[in-house]
C-alpha positions as CSV (number, residue, x, y, z in Angstrom):
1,X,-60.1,-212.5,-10.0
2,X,-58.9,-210.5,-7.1
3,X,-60.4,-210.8,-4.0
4,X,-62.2,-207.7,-2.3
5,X,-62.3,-206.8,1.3
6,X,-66.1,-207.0,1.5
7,X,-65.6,-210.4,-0.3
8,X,-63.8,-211.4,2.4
9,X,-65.3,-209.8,5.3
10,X,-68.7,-211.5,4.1
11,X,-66.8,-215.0,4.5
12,X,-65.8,-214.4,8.0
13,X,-69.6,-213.1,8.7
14,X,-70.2,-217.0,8.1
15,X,-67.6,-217.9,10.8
16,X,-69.1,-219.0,14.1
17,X,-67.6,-218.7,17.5
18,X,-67.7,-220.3,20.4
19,X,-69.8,-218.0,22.0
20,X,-72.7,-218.2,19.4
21,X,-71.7,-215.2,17.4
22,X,-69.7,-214.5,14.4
23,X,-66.1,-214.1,14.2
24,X,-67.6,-210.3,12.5
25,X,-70.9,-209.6,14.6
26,X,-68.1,-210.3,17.8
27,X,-66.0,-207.5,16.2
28,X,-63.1,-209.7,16.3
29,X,-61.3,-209.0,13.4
30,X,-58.5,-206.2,13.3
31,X,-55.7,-204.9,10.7
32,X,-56.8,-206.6,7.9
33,X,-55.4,-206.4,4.6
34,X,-56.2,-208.0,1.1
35,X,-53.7,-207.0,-1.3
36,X,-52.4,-209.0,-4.2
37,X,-54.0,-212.5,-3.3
38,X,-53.2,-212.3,0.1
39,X,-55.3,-211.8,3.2
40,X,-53.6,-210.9,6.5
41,X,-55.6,-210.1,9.8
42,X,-55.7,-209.8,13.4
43,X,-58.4,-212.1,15.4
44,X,-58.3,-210.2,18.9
45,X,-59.9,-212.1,21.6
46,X,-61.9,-209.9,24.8
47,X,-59.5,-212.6,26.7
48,X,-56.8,-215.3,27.5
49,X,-59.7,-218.2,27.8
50,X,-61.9,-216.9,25.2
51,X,-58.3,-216.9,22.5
52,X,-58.0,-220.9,24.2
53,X,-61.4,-221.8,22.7
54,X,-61.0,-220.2,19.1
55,X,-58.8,-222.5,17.5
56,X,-61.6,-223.8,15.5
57,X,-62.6,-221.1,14.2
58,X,-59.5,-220.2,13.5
59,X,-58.9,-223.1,11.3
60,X,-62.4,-222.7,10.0
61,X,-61.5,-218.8,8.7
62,X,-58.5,-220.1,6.9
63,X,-59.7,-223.0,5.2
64,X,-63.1,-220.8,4.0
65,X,-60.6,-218.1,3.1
66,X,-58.2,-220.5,1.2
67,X,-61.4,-221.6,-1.2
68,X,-62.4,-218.1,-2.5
69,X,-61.1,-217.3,-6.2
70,X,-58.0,-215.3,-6.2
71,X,-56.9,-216.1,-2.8
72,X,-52.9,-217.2,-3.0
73,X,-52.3,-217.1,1.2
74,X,-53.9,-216.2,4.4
75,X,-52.2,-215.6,7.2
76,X,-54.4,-215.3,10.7
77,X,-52.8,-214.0,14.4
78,X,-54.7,-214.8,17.1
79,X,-54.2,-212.6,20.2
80,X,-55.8,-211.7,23.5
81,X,-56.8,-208.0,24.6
82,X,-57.8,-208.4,28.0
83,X,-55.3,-211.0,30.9
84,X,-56.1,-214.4,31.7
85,X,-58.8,-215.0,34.1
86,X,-57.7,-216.1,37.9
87,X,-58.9,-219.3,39.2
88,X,-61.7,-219.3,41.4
89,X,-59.2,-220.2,44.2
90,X,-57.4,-217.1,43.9
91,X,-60.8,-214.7,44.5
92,X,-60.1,-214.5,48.3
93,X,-57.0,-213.2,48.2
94,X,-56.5,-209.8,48.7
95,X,-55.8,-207.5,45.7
96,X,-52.0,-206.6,45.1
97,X,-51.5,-202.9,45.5
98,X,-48.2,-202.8,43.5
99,X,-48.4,-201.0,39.9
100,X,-46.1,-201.9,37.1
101,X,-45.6,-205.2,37.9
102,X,-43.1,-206.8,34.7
103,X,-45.6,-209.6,33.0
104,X,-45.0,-213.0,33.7
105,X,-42.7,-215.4,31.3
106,X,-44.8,-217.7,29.5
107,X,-43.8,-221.5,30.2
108,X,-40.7,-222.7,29.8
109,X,-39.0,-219.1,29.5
110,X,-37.4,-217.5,26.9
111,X,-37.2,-220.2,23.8
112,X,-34.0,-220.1,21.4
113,X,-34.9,-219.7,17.6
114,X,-34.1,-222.9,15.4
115,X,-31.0,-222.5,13.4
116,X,-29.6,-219.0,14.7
117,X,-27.0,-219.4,17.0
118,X,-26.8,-215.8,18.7
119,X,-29.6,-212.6,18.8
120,X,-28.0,-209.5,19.6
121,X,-30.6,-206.8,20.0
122,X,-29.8,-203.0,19.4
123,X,-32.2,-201.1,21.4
124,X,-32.3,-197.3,22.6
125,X,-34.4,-195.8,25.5
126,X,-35.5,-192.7,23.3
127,X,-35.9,-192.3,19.6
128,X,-33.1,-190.3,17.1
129,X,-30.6,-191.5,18.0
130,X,-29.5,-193.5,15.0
131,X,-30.4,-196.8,16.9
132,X,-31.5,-198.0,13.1
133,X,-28.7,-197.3,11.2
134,X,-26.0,-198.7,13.9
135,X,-28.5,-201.8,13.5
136,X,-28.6,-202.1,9.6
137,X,-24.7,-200.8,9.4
138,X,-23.4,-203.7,12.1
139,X,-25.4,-206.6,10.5
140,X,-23.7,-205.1,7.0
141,X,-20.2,-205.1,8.7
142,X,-20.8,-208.6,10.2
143,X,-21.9,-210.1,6.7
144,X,-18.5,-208.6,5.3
145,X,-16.3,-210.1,7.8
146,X,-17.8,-213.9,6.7
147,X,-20.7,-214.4,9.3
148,X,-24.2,-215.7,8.3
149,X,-26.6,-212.6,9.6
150,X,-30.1,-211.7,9.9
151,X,-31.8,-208.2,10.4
152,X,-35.1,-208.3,12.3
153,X,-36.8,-204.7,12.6
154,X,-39.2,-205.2,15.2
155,X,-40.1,-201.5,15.4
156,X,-43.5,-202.2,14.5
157,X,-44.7,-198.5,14.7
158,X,-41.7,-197.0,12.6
159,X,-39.7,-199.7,10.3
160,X,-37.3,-197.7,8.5
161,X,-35.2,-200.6,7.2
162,X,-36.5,-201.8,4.1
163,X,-35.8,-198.2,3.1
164,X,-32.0,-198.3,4.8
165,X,-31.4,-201.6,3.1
166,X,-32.9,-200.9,-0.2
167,X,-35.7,-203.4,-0.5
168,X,-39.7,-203.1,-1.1
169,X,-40.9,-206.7,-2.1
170,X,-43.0,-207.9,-0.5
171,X,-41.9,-211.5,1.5
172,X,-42.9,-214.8,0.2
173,X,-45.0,-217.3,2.0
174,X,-45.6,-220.0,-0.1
175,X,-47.7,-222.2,2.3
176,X,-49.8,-219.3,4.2
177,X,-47.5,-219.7,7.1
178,X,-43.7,-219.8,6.7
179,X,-42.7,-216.4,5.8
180,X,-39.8,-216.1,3.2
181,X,-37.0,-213.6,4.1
182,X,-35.7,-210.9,1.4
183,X,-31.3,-210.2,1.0
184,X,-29.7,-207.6,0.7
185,X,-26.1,-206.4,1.3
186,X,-25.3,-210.2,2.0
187,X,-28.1,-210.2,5.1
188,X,-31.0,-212.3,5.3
189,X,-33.7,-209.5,6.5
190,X,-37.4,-209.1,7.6
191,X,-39.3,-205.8,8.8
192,X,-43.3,-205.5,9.1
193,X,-42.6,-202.5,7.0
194,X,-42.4,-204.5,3.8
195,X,-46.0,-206.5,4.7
196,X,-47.4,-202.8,4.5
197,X,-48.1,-199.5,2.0
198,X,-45.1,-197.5,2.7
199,X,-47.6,-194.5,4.1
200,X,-49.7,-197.5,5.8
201,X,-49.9,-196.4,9.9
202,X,-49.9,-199.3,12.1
203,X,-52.5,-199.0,14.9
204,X,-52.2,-201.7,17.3
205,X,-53.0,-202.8,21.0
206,X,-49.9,-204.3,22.8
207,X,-51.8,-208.1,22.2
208,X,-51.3,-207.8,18.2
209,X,-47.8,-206.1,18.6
210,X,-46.9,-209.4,20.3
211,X,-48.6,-211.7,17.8
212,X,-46.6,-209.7,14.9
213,X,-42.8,-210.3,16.7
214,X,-43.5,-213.8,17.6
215,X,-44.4,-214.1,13.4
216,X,-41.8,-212.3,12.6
217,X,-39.4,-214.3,15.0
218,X,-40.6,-217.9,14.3
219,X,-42.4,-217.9,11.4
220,X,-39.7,-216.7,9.0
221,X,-37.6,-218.6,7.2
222,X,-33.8,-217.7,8.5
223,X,-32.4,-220.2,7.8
224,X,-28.9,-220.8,9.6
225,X,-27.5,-217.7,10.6
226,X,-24.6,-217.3,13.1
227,X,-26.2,-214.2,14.3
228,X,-29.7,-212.3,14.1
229,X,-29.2,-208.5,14.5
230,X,-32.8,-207.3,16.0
231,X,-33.3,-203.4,15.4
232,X,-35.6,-202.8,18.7
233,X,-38.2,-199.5,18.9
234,X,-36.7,-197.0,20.9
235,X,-38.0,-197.2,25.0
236,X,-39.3,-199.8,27.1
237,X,-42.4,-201.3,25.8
238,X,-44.5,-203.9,24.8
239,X,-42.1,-205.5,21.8
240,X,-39.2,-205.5,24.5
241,X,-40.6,-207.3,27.2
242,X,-42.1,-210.0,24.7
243,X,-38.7,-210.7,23.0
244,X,-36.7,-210.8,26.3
245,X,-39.5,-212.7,27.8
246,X,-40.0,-215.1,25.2
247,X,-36.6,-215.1,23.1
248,X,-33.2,-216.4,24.0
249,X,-31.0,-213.3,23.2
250,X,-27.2,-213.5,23.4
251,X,-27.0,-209.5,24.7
252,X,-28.1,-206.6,24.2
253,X,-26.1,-203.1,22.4
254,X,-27.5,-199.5,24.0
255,X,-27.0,-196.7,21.5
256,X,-27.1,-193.3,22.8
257,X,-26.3,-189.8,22.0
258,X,-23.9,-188.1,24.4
259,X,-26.4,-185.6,25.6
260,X,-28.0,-185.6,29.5
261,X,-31.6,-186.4,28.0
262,X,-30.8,-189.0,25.8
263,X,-28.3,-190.6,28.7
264,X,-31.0,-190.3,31.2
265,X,-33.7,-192.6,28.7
266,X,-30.3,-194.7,27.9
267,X,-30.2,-195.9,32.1
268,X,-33.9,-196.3,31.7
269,X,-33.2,-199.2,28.5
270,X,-30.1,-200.5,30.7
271,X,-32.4,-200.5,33.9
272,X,-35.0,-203.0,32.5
273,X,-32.6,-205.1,30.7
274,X,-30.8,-205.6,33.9
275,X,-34.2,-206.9,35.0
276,X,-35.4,-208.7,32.5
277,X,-31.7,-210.4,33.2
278,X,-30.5,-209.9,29.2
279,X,-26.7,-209.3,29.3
280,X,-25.8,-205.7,28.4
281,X,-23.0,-205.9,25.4
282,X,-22.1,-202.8,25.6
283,X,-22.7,-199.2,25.0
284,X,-22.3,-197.0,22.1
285,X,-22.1,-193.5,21.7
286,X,-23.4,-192.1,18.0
287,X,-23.4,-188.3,16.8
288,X,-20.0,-188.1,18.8
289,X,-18.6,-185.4,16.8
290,X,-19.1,-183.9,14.2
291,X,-16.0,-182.6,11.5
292,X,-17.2,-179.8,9.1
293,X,-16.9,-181.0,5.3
294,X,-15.5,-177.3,4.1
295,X,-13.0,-176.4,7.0
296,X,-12.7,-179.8,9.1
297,X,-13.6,-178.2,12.0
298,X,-14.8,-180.5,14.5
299,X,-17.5,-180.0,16.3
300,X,-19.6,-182.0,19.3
301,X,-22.7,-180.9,18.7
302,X,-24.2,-183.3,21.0
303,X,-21.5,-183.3,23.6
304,X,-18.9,-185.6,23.9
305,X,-18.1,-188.6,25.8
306,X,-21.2,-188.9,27.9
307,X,-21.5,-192.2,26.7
308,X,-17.8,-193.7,28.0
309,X,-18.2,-192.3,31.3
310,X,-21.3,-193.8,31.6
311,X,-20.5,-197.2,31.2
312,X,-17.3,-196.6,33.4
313,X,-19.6,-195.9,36.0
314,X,-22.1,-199.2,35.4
315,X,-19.0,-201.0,34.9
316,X,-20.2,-202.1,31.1
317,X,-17.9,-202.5,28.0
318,X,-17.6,-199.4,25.7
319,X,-18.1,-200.4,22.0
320,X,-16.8,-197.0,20.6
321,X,-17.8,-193.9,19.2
322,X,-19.4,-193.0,16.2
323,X,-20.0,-189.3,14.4
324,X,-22.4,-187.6,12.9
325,X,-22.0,-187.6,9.3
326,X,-24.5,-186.1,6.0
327,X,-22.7,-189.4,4.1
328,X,-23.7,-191.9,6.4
329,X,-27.6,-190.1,6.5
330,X,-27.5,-190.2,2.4
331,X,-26.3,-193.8,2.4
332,X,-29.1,-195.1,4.6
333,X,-31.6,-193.3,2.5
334,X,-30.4,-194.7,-0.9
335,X,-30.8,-197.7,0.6
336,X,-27.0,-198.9,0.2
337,X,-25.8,-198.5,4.4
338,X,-22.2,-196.9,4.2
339,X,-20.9,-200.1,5.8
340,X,-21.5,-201.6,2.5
341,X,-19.5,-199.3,1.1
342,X,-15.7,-198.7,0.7
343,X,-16.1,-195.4,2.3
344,X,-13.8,-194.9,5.0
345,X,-16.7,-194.1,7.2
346,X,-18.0,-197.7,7.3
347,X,-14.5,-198.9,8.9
348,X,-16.0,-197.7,12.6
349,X,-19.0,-200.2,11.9
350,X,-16.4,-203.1,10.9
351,X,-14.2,-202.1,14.1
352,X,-17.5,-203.4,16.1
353,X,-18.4,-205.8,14.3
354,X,-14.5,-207.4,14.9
355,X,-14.8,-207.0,18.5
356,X,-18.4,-208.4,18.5
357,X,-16.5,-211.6,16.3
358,X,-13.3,-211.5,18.5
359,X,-15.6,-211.6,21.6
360,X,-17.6,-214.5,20.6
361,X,-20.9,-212.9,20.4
362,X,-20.7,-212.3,16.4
């Protein structure tokens, strides 16, 4: 027997809080899903104290969920909307006027992941860029050249690597809290994309995107792996600041397109990871040219070189150029990345994916 969602909804009706209330009548719950014996859901907190206080119920949700009929795993997040209250103490002083203020570390700063000895992320400061499939083709290329990898896709609003590294099953987790990894291509990989319906939008508050990256880091199985590549959503948000905040990474790679708009959201990505004190790897430039299938004319659609002089002028190691190309687009779409391939357009991917090795950071 399959459980329903007003089956389990029901249950957590029975849950008390600490308040007095239900974990339902607070309207606590969020994102829920029951699919296939599984039950997966959000318990938001209106605050930092209120989140200290619900481990019990917590623990009470699970273990009432874990007793239904057809119940195989649950797995519960337990975030905080609103900021941690200030101590009494602090209530004189008067308010700071400054706006944008980066959030503070939590203790004991950023925390290295057990068993994975480098985390390169691939970020971009604006989307279309092909930040994904330099992602997915690099961890390919690295697996090829002998190196235990891992792909993370921690953009949480638009995971398009299951479909660029042709898998859909859905993970593993055995006990309701270690989540098993899927493999393709000779990668170890793990994308929120394949914990939801393909055409499933995710609609979250920056607290639950937190709760999902710190699963997705730490409560999957990697494994050992000489290197996690981390496929980052394009800009300067929430999932960035919680990984560099709370994650060890070796360095970071910025991919751009040659163009003055993408260039000018590309110092924007560099600009906070020079705050947020994560060594820049390098810089690469994708869609550098372009060479016409019919004549072999070559083209720069984009422009060209953009890329190179920038990171002349910030003084940062240029990675390389790589075009724009209708083989490499299919590839990603069937699900088979063209560094997997024997094409001769995967060999730019393995020429990265050498100097990343011969550099020490791969």
């Amino acid at each position: 027997m399959e459980p329903t969602r007003d089956l389990v909804m029901a249950t957590l009706a029975q849950i008390a809080t600490p308040t007095g209330g239900t974990l339902v009548g607070d309207d606590l719950i969020r994102a829920l899903v029951v699919e296939s014996g599984s039950v997966r859901f959000v318990i938001e907190s209106p605050s930092s104290d209120h989140a200290r206080s619900m481990g019990p119920a917590q623990q009470a949700a699970e273990k009432a969920l874990r007793a239904l009929p057809g119940v195989s795993s649950v797995q519960i997040v337990l975030t905080a909307h609103g900021p941690a209250a200030k101590p009494a103490a602090a209530a004189a002083e008067p308010p700071s006027l400054k706006v944008g203020g980066h959030p503070t570390p939590h203790q004991g700063g950023p925390a290295r992941v057990s068993g994975v000895d480098r985390i390169i992320a691939i970020a971009s400061g604006k989307g279309g860029v092909g930040k994904s499939t330099v992602a997915s083709n690099l961890a390919v290329a690295l697996a090829r050249q002998g190196r235990r990898v891992g792909l993370l896709d921690a953009d949480i609003y638009g995971p398009s690597q299951p479909r660029m590294m042709g898998v859909s099953k859905r993970p593993a987790s055995p006990d309701g809290k270690t989540i098993e990894p899927l493999h393709a291509h000779g990668v170890t990989m793990m994308s929120i994309g394949l914990m939801l319906k393909e055409d499933e939008a995710v609609i979250w508050r920056g607290p639950m995107l937190m709760g999902a990256l710190q699963q997705l880091i730490n409560q999957v199985a990697w494994g050992r792996l000489d290197v996690l590549v981390i496929d980052l959503p394009p800009g300067t948000g929430d999932v960035q600041l919680t990984l560099a905040q709370r994650t060890h990474l070796t360095g970071a790679i910025v991919v751009s397109t040659p163009q003055d708009v993408a260039l000018l959201d590309a110092r924007k990505a560099l600009d906070m990871f020079d705050k947020l004190k994560v060594p820049v790897l390098g810089l690469i430039e994708n869609m550098s040219t372009y060479i016409c299938p019919n004549c072999g004319h070559e083209a720069h659609i984009f422009g060209h070189g953009g890329v190179a002089a920038e990171a002349m002028k910030l003084n940062l190691p240029f990675l390389g150029e790589l075009p724009l190309n209708l083989e490499v687009r299919m590839a990603g779409d069937a699900g088979t990345p063209i560094a997997a391939t024997d094409s001769p357009l995967g060999e730019p991917y393995a020429r990265l994916a050498r100097r990343l090795i011969d550099g020490g950071m791969g």
